[in-house]
C-alpha positions in Angstrom: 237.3 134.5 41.4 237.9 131.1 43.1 238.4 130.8 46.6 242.5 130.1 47.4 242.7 126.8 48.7 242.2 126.4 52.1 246.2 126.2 54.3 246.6 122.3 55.2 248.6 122.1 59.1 250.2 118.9 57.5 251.8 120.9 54.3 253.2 123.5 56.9 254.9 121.0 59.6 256.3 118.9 56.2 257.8 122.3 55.1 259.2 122.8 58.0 261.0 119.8 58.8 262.6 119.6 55.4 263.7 122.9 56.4 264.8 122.2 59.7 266.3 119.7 59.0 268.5 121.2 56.3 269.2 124.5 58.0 269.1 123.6 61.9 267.1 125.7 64.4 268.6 129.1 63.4 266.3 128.6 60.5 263.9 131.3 59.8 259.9 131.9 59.9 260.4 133.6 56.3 262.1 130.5 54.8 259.9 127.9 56.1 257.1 130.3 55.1 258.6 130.3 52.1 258.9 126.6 51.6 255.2 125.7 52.3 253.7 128.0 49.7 252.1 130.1 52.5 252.6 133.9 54.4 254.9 134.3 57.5 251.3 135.7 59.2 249.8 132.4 57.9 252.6 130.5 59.1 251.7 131.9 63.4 247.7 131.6 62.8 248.5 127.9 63.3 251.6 127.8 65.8 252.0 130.5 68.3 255.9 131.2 68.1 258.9 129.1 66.2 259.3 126.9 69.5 255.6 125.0 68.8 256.0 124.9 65.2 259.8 123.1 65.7 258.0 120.7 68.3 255.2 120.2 66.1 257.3 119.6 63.1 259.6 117.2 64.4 257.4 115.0 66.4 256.8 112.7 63.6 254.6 110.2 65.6 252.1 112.7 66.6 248.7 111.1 66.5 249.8 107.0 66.8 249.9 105.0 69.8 252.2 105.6 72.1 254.3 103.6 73.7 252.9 104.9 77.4 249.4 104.0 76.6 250.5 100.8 74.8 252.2 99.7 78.1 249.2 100.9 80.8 246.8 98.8 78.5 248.4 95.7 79.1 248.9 95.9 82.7 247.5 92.5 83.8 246.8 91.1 80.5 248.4 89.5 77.7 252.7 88.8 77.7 254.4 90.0 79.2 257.5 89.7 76.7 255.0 90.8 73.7 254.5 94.0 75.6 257.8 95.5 76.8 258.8 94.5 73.4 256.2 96.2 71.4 256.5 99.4 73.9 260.6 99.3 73.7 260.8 99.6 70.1 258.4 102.3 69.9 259.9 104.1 72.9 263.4 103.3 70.7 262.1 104.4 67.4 260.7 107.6 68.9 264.3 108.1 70.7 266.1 107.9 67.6 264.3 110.9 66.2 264.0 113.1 69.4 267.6 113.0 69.9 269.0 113.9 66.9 266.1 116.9 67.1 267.9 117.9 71.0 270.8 118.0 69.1 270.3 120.0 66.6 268.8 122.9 68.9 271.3 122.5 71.5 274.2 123.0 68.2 272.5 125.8 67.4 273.2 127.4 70.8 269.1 128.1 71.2 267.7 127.1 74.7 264.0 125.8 73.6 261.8 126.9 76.8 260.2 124.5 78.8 257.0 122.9 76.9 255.9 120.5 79.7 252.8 121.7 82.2 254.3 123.7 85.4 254.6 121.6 88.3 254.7 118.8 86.2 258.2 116.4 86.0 260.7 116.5 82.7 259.9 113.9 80.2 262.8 111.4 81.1 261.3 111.2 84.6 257.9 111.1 83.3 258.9 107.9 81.3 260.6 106.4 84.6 257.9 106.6 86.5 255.4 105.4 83.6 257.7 102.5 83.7 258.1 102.1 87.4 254.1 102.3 87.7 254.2 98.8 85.0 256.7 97.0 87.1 254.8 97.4 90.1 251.4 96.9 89.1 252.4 93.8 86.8 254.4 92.6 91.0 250.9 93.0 92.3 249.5 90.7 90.2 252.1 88.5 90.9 253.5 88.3 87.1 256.7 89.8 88.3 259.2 89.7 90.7 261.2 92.6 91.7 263.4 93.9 94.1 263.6 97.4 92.6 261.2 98.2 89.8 263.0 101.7 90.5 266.2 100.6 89.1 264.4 98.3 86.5 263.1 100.8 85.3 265.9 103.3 84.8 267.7 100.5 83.7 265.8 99.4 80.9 264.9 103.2 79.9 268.7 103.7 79.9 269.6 100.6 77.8 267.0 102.1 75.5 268.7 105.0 75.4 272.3 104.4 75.0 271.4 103.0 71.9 270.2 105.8 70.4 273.0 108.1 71.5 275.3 105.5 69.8 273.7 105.3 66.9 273.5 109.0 66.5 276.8 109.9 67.9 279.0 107.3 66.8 277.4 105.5 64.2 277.5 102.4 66.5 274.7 99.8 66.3 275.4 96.1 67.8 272.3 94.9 66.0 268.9 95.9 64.4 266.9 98.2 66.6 264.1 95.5 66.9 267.1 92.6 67.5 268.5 94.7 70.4 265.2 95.4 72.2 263.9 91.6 72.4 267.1 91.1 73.8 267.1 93.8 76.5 263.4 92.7 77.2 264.5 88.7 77.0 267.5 89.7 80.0 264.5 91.4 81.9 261.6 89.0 82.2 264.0 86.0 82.9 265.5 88.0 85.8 262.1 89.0 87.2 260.3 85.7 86.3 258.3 84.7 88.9 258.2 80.9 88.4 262.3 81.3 88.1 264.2 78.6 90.1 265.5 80.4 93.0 269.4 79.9 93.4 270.5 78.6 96.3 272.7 81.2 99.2 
C-alpha cells in the first residue's frame, strides 16, 4: 500500500484563508479541516489552537522582506527617498490586508489573545518606534533634520494608515497606493532636508 502523501503547511493555511475569508472567524476547525483534504487532529499537529492557524493563515507576506528590516538596512546608505518609499508601500500593502483581517475578528465578536512576547510593546508602537529609531539615526548622520522624529514618525505611520481604513471602510482611495506613498514620502524628505534653505523669522 502506498504511503498517503505527506500534509503540506502551505495547502492547510490556503484552506483556511479561503475559508476565513468566506465564513469570518466563527468559522470552524471541522470546515477548514474539511477544505484542505486533511483530519481536524491533523489540522492542530501543525497550529496549536484556531488563534495561530487564523494568524498564520492570514499573514500573507510571511517569509518576504519586511518593511522593518528593509528600513534598518539602509540606515546611512543609499536615498533616502528610495527607502521610505520602498518601506511605505510595503508597510501600506501589508496594512491593507491586516486590517480588513482586525475587522473581521473584531465583527465576529472574538477577542484574539495577545500574540506578541510579554513585556514586549503592541505592534503599532513597535512600528513607531522602528520608525522613530530611522529618523534619528539617519539625524546623526546628518542626512536629516528634525525637530521631532517622534511626531514624524507617528505622522507618517498614520498617513499610512488612514489610507487603509479609507480604502477598506469607505471605499475611498485619492490615488494608487504607490502614487499616494511617494507623495507622503516627497512632503517628508523636503521638510526634513538638510540642505533646505532656511526661512527667514
Amino acid at each position: 500500500m502506498a504511503r498517503p502523501a505527506s500534509i503540506q503547511p502551505d495547502a492547510i493555511l490556503k484552506a483556511a484563508r479561503r475559508v476565513f475569508i468566506k465564513h469570518g472567524y466563527k468559522a470552524g476547525t471541522a470546515l477548514i479541516a474539511r477544505e484542505a483534504g486533511v483530519s481536524e487532529g491533523s489540522l492542530f499537529k501543525h497550529y496549536k489552537s484556531k488563534c495561530n492557524l487564523f494568524l498564520a493563515a492570514m499573514d500573507v507576506e510571511a517569509g518576504k522582506q519586511s518593511w522593518e528590516d528593509l528600513l534598518m538596512a539602509s540606515i546611512g546608505a543609499g536615498n533616502i527617498r528610495d527607502t521610505l518609499e520602498s518601506a511605505g508601500i510595503l508597510l501600506l500593502n501589508r496594512l491593507r490586508l491586516i486590517l480588513p483581517c482586525i475587522m473581521m475578528v473584531t465583527s465576529s465578536g472574538v477577542t484574539i489573545p495577545k500574540h506578541h512576547h510579554p513585556g514586549r510593546r503592541p505592534p503599532p508602537i513597535q512600528n513607531m518606534e522602528v520608525m522613530c529609531r530611522f529618523f534619528k539615526q539617519e539625524i546623526k548622520a546628518g542626512r536629516m533634520v528634525m525637530t521631532s522624529p517622534e511626531i514624524q514618525a507617528q505622522a507618517f505611520l498614520g498617513a499610512l494608515s488612514h489610507y487603509a481604513w479609507c480604502e477598506i471602510l469607505f471605499k475611498y482611495k485619492p490615488s494608487s497606493p504607490d502614487a499616494y506613498v511617494r507623495n507622503v514620502v516627497d512632503t517628508l524628505v523636503k521638510a526634513t532636508n538638510p540642505h533646505r534653505p532656511r526661512s527667514k523669522a
